[in-house]
C-alpha positions as CSV (number, residue, x, y, z in Angstrom):
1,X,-142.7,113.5,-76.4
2,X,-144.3,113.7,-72.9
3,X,-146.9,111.1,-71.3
4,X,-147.7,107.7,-72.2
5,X,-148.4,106.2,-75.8
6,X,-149.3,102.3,-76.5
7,X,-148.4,101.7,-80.2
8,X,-149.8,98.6,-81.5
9,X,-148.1,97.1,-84.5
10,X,-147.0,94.9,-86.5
11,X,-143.2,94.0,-87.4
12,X,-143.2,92.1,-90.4
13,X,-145.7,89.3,-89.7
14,X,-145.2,89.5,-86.1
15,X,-147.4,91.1,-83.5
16,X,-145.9,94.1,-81.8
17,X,-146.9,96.8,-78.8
18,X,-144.2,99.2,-77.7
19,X,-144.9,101.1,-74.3
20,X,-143.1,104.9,-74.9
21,X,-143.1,107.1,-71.7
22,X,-141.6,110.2,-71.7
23,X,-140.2,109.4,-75.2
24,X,-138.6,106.4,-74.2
25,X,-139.1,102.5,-74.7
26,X,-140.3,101.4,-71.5
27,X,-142.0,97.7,-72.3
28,X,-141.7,95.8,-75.3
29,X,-144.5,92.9,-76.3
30,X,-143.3,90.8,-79.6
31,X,-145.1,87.9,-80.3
32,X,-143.5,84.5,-81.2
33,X,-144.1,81.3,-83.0
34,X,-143.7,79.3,-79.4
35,X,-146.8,78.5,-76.9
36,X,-147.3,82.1,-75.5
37,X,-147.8,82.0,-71.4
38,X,-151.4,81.9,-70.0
39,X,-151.8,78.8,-72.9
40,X,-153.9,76.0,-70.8
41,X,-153.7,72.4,-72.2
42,X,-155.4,69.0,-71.2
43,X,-152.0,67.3,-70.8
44,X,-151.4,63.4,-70.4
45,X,-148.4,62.7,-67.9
46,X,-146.1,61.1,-69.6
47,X,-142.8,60.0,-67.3
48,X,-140.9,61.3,-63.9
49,X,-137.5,62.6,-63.5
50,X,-136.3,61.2,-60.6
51,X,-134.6,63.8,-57.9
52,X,-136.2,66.7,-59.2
53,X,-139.2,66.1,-58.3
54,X,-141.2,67.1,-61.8
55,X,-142.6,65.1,-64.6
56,X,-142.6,65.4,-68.0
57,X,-146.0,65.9,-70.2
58,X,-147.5,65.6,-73.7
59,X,-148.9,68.3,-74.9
60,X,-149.7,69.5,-78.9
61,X,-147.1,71.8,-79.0
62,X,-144.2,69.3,-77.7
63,X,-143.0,68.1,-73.9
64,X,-144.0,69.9,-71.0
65,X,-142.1,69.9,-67.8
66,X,-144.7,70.6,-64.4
67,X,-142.7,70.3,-60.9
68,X,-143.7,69.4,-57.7
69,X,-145.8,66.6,-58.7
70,X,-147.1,64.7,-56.1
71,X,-149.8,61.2,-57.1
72,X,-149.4,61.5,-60.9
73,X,-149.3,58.4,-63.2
74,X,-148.3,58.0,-66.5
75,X,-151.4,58.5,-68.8
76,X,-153.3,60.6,-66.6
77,X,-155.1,63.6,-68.3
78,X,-154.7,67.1,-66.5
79,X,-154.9,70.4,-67.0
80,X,-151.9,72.8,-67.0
81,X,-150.7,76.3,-68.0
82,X,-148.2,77.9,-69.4
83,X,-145.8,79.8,-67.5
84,X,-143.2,81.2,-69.0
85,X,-140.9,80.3,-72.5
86,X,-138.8,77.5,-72.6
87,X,-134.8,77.4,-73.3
88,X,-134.4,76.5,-76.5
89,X,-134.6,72.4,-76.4
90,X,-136.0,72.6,-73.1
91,X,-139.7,71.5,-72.2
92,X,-142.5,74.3,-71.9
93,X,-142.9,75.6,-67.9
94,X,-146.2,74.3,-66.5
95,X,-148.2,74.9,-63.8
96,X,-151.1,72.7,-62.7
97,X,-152.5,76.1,-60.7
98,X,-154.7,77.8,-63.5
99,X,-155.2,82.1,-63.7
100,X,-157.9,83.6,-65.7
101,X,-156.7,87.1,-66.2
102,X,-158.1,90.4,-67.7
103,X,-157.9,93.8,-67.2
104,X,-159.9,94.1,-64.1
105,X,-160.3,90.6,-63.0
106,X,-158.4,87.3,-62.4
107,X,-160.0,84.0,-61.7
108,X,-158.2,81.6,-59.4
109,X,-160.0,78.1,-59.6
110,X,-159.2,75.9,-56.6
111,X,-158.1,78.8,-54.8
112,X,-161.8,80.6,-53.3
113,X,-162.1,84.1,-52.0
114,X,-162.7,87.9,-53.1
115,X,-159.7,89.8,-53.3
116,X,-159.2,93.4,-54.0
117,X,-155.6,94.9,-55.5
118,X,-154.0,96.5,-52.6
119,X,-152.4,99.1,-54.3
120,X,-156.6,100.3,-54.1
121,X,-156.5,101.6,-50.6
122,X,-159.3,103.8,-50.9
123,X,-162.1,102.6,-48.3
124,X,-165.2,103.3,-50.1
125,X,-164.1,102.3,-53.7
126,X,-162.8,99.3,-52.0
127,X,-166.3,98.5,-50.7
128,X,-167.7,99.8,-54.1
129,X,-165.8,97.0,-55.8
130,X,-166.4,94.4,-53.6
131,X,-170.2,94.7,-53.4
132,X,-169.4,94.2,-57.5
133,X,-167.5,91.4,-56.5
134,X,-170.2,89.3,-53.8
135,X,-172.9,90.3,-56.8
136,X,-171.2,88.5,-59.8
137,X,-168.9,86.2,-58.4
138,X,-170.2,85.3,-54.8
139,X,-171.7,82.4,-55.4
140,X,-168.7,81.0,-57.9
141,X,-166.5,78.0,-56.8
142,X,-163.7,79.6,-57.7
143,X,-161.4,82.3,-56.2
144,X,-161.4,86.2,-57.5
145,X,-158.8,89.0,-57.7
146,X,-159.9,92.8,-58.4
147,X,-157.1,94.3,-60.0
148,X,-155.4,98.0,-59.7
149,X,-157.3,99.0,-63.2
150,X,-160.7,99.0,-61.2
151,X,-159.9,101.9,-59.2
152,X,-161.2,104.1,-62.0
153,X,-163.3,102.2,-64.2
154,X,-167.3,102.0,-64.8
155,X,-169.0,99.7,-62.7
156,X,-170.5,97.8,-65.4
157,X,-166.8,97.5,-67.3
158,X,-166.0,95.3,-64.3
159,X,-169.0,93.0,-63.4
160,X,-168.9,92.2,-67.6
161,X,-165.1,91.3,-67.0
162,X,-165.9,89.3,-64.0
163,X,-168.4,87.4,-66.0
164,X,-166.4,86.6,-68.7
165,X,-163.4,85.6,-67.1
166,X,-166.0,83.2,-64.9
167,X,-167.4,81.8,-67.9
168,X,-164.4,81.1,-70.0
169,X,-162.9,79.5,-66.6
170,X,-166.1,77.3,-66.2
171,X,-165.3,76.3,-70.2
172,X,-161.9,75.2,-69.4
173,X,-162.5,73.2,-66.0
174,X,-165.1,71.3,-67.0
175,X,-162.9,69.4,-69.5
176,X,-160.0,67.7,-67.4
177,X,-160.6,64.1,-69.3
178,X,-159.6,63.3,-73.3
179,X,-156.7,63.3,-75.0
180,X,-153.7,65.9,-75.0
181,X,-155.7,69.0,-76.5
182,X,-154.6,73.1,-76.2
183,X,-157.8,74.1,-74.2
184,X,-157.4,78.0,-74.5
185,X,-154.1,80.3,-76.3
186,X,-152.4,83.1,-74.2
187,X,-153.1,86.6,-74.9
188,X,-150.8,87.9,-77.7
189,X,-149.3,91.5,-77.8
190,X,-152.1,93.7,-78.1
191,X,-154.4,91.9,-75.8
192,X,-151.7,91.9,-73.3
193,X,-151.1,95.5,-73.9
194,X,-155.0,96.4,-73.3
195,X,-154.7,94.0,-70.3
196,X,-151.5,95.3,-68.4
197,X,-151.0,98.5,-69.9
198,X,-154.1,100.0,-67.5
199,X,-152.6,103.3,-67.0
200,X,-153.8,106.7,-69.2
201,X,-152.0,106.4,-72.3
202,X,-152.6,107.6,-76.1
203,X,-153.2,104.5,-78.2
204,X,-152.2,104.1,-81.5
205,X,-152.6,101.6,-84.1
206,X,-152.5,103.2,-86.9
207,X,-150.2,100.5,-89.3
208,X,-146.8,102.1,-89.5
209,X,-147.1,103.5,-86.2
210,X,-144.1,102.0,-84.8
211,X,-142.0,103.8,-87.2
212,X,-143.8,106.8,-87.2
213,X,-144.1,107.9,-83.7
214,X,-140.4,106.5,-83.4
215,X,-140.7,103.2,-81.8
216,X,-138.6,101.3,-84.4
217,X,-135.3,103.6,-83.2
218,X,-136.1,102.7,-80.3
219,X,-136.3,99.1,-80.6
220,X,-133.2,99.2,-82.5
221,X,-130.9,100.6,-79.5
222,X,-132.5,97.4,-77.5
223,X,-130.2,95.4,-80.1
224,X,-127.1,97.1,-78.7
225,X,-125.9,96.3,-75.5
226,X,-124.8,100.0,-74.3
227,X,-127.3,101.6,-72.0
228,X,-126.3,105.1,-71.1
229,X,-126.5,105.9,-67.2
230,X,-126.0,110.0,-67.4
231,X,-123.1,112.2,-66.7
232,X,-121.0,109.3,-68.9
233,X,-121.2,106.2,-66.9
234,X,-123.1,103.6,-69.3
235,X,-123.8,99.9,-68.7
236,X,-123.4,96.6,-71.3
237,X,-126.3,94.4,-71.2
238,X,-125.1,91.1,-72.9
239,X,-126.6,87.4,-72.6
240,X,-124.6,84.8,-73.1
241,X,-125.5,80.9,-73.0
242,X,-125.4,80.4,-69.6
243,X,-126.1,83.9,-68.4
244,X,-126.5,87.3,-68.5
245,X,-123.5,90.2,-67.7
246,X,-124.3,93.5,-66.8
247,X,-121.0,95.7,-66.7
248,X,-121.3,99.2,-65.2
249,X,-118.3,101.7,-66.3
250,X,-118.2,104.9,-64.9
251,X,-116.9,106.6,-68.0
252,X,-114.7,110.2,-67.4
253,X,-116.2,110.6,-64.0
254,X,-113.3,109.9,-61.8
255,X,-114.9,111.1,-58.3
256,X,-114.8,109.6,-55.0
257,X,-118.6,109.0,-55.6
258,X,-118.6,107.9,-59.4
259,X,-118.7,104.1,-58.8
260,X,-122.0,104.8,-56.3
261,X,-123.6,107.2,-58.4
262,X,-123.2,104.9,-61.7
263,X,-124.4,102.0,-59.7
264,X,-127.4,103.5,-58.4
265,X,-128.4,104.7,-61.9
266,X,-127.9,101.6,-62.6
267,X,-130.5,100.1,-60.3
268,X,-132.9,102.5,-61.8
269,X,-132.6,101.5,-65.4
270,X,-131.2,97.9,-64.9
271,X,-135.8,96.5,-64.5
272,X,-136.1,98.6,-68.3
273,X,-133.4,97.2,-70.1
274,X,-133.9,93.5,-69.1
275,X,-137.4,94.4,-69.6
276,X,-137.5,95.7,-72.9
277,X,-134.9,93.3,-74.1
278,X,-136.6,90.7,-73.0
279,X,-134.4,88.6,-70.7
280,X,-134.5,86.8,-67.7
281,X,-132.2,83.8,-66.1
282,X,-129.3,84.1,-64.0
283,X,-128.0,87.6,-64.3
284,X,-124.5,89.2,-62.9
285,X,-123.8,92.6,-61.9
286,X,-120.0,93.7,-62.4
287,X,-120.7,97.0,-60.6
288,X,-118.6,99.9,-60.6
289,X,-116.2,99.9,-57.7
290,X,-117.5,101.1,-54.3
291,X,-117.2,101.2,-51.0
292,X,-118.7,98.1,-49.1
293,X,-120.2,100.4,-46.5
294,X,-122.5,101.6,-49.8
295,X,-123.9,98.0,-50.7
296,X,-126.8,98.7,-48.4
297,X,-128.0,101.4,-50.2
298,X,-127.8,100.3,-53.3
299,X,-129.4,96.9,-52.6
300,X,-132.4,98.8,-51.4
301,X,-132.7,101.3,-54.4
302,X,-132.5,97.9,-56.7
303,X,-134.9,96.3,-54.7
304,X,-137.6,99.1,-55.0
305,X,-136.7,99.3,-58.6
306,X,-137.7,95.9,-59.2
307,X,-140.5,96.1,-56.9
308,X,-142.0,98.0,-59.9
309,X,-141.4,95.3,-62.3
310,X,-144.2,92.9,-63.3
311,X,-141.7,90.0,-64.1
312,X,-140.6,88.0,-61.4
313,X,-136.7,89.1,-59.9
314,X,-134.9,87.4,-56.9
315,X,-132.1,89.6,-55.7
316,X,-129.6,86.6,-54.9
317,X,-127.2,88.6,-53.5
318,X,-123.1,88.9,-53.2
319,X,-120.2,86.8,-54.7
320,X,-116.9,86.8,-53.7
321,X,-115.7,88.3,-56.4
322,X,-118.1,91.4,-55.9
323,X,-120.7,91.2,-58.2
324,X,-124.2,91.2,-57.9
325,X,-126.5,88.1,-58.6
326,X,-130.2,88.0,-59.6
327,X,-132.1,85.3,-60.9
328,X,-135.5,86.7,-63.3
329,X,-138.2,84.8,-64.7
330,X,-138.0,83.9,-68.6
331,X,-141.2,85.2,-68.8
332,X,-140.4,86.7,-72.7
333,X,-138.0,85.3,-75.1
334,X,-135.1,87.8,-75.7
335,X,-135.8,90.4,-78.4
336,X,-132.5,90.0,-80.7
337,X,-133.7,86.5,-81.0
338,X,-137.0,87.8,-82.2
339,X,-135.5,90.5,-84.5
340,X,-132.4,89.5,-86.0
């Protein structure tokens, strides 16, 4: 099926939206019994680890670990957010640099200004939005962010969003002092979905959705580690404890040209698969074999790939060995765990 459809559903008690563009699983959202990032707790400090320069918190939900701490002491009360999902018997990522985020707006506190989504490059709607911007939030303490989604939306849409983002971040910063507390949850599946998902789409949420529109087949190849690449190359997605290998095979093609063209699919499709699956960490490229002279080019067609991505993804760069390194956020837990 053509265009965009946003199927919000459930999978057994868990809370599930499946992006499908073109007819193909392009983001996955599954909710999960840990804190979700964007969760901001009144956290006591509890100890320091000495040569990483973090400290470790208490929190409801269990430890937290928050780096770069600078004049903490033990028993102090401040406020954090979560930033990502923790290895399993790790501590919960913290930041003590709070976002209030919506579909049109983000609140920075501690960080002032009016700030307008570049990708908006429109002069006029640019001045549109910020006139919105100086009217509800010019006189705030606090820092704002117009995202990409108000490039098209009503007027009103946006100044309410403002508002409430202003409000809710007024609730939170008001109470730094008590005892360890969860302050605010992060948004599950479907609010993330109506929050990042901004682009035309049909919506469904019909119950049974997923399997009906063919979502659930679609979820199930994310469970197999083959990833066709066209004309026969495929690549093997598969995380292992430490890290994640890619390996790129270039099937019957036997070319000249078939280890560049596989790899360059590749870097097309590699931001999808992690992203649907779910995974982030240390990740390692065994690319099909290639010509050194081509390692330019397909470094910049990864690059712009990722560029794309929402999730965090630092190209590393070359081993000795020839592969490829990039380290990604673990901004979702990976989806076999979630499913299997």
């Amino acid at each position: 099926m053509k265009g965009r459809q946003i199927i919000l559903d459930h999978i057994g008690e868990r809370e599930v939206a499946a992006l499908m563009v073109d007819g193909q699983l392009d983001d996955l959202l599954i909710d999960t019994d840990a804190p979700r990032p964007g969760t901001v707790y009144r956290a006591i400090a509890d100890r320091p680890v000495k040569g990483q320069g973090g400290l470790f918190l208490k929190t409801p939900d269990g430890p937290a670990f928050l780096r770069q701490v600078k004049g903490l002491a033990p028993g102090q009360a401040l406020l954090v957010q979560v930033t990502g999902y923790a290895e399993p018997g790790k501590a919960i990522p913290v930041t003590q640099k709070l976002l209030f985020k919506s579909r049109y707006a983000i609140i920075t506190p501690g960080a002032p200004g009016l700030n307008i989504s570049r990708s908006i490059r429109d002069d006029d709607v640019r001045d549109s939005l910020m006139a919105i911007a100086h009217d509800v939030a010019g006189e705030a303490n606090m820092g704002l962010i117009l995202r990409s989604a108000c490039e098209d939306a009503d007027a009103e849409d946006i100044a309410e969003d403002i508002q409430a983002m202003l409000d809710l971040a007024h609730s939170v910063t008001e109470a730094p002092e008590g005892a360890a507390e969860k302050l605010i949850d992060g948004d599950g599946p479907h609010v993330s979905a109506w929050r990042d998902w901004s682009e035309a789409a049909e919506v469904n949420t019909e119950p049974g959705c997923l399997d009906a529109l063919g979502a659930l087949d679609a979820i199930d190849c994310v469970l197999q580690p083959e990833v066709p690449l066209g004309s026969g190359a495929n690549m093997y997605v598969e995380p292992t404890r430490a890290l994640v290998a890619v390996d790129v095979n270039t099937g019957r093609d036997t070319s000249p040209a078939a280890g560049l063209k596989a790899n360059m699919a590749l870097a097309q499709s590699l931001p999808r698969a992690l992203r649907v699956r779910g995974l982030g960490g240390q990740i390692v490229l065994d690319l099909a074999p290639m010509p050194k002279k081509d390692r330019r080019v397909f470094e910049s067609a990864l690059r712009a790939a990722f560029r794309r991505d929402a999730i965090d993804t630092n190209l590393v760069g070359w081993t000795s060995l020839g592969h490829f390194e990039l380290q990604r956020k673990n901004a979702r837990i990976a989806t076999y765990t979630l499913l299997k």
